[in-house]
C-alpha angles and dihedrals in degrees: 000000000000116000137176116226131194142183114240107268096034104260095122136035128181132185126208143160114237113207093196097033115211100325095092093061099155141156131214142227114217117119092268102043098041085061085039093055098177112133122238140214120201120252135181109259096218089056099055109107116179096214105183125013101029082147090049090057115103120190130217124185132167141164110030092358092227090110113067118200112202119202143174109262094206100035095031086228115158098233099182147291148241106238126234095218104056111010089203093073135055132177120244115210100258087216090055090068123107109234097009108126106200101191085065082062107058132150081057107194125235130230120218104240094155089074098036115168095229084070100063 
């Protein structure tokens, strides 16, 4: 599945293609996402195009900086991040694509990133 995801106010727009679709809408744990609370569908990394705003993207990135959060500088949205555990994959803010509706989602499952295996 191709989609097409924005910030909130525009500044910034990202393809990607989604091998599961929409169907593996999770959140995670870990002390940032569980304050960050959107929830994420899995893309292939190779696929993610940031197509407008590449200079409106912040980046955040804590812990082991493997994991990369990417943000809107103006808005503040999440737009989505590139993953520590498989590097071919990233997640894309569910509420970020055009058309996805979350609330269809809910309950929407957690992942357990407090007890990540790439801390062991």
């Amino acid at each position: 599945m191709k989609i097409t995801a924005t910030c909130h106010c525009g500044a910034v727009s990202l393809t990607a293609e989604l091998p599961h679709g929409l169907d593996d809408a999770a959140r995670c744990d870990c002390s940032f996402c569980a304050r960050r609370q959107a929830a994420a569908v899995t893309a292939i990394a190779a696929t993610v195009q940031v197509t407008k705003g590449q200079d409106a993207l912040s980046t955040y990135s804590f812990g082991s900086h493997t994991a990369q959060h990417h943000f809107c500088k103006i808005c503040g949205i999440y737009t989505h991040h590139h993953w520590r555990f498989d590097p071919k994959e990233c997640g894309i803010n569910l509420g970020c694509i055009a058309g996805a509706h979350p609330l269809e989602h809910e309950p929407v499952p957690w992942t357990n990133g407090i007890n990540h295996p790439c801390d062991d």
